[in-house]
Phi, psi and omega in degrees: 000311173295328191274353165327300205293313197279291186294333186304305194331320189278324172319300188291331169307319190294290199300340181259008170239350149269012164263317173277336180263000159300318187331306189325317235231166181266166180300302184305324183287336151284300151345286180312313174305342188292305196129320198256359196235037144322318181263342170305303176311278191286012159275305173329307185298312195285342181275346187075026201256014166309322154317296195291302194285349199267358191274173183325337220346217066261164184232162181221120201248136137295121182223129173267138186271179189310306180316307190270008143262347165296352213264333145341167189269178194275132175111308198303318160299304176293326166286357186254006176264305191318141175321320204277327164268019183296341192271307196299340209246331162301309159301342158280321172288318168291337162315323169302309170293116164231161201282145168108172177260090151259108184276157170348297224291354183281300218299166206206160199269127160077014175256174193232123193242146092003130162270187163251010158299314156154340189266195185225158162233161194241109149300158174198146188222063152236119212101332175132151194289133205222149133271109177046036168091319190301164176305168134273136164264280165239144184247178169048062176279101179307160171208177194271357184243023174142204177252157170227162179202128186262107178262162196233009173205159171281105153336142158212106159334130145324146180229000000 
């Protein structure tokens, strides 16, 4: 019971002092700093949106860890990295992105956020808070340009 107690304990420190220092960091440096968003990164990077996220926003990113894009059919990460597929892998990743800091504690059953791709996502929280059916796993990671919220599958736009 104690060292339960003793791990839970260490746990909530480790997550709340890398929420504070994410504070710190712009949403790509946090990301990067996560661990869990290697092919996110390097789709930002292959897409040119490094700037853009690195910029004032504030921005609020749905972010898929690595399991969800390995979770894609096979080929589908390495074909959306080609030079040649850049416009189609710049609307998914924006697809991700809405403009403003929308923390958990904003979200509402049923709402609808404008991307900054051009298209919506629909929250719905019965079962636990979801985008467009995927999980939120964890929200409300800060960053000094906005939010992250950790989803467990890659959003796709209508095309």
């Amino acid at each position: 019971m104690i060292r339960r107690t003793f791990i839970a304990l260490t746990a909530a420190a480790s997550l709340m002092s890398t929420a504070a220092f994410a504070a710190d960091k712009d949403i790509v440096d946090t990301a990067v700093g996560a661990g869990s968003f290697t092919t996110l990164v390097a789709a930002v990077q292959a897409a040119g949106l490094v700037d853009t996220l690195k910029g004032p926003g504030p921005f609020t990113v749905f972010a898929p860890t690595d399991e969800a894009f390995a979770a894609l059919p096979a080929g589908t990460v390495e074909d959306l990295l080609k030079p040649e597929n850049k416009d189609k892998l710049v609307s998914i990743l924006t697809y991700h992105v809405v403009s403003g800091k929308v923390m958990s504690t904003d979200l509402t059953e049923g709402m609808m956020a404008p991307t900054v791709q051009g298209g919506e996502i629909t929250i719905t929280l019965d079962g636990g808070a979801k985008v467009n059916g995927a999980n939120i796993t964890t929200a409300d990671i800060e960053a000094s340009n906005g939010v992250i919220h950790v989803i467990d599958k890659v959003l796709m736009p209508s095309m």
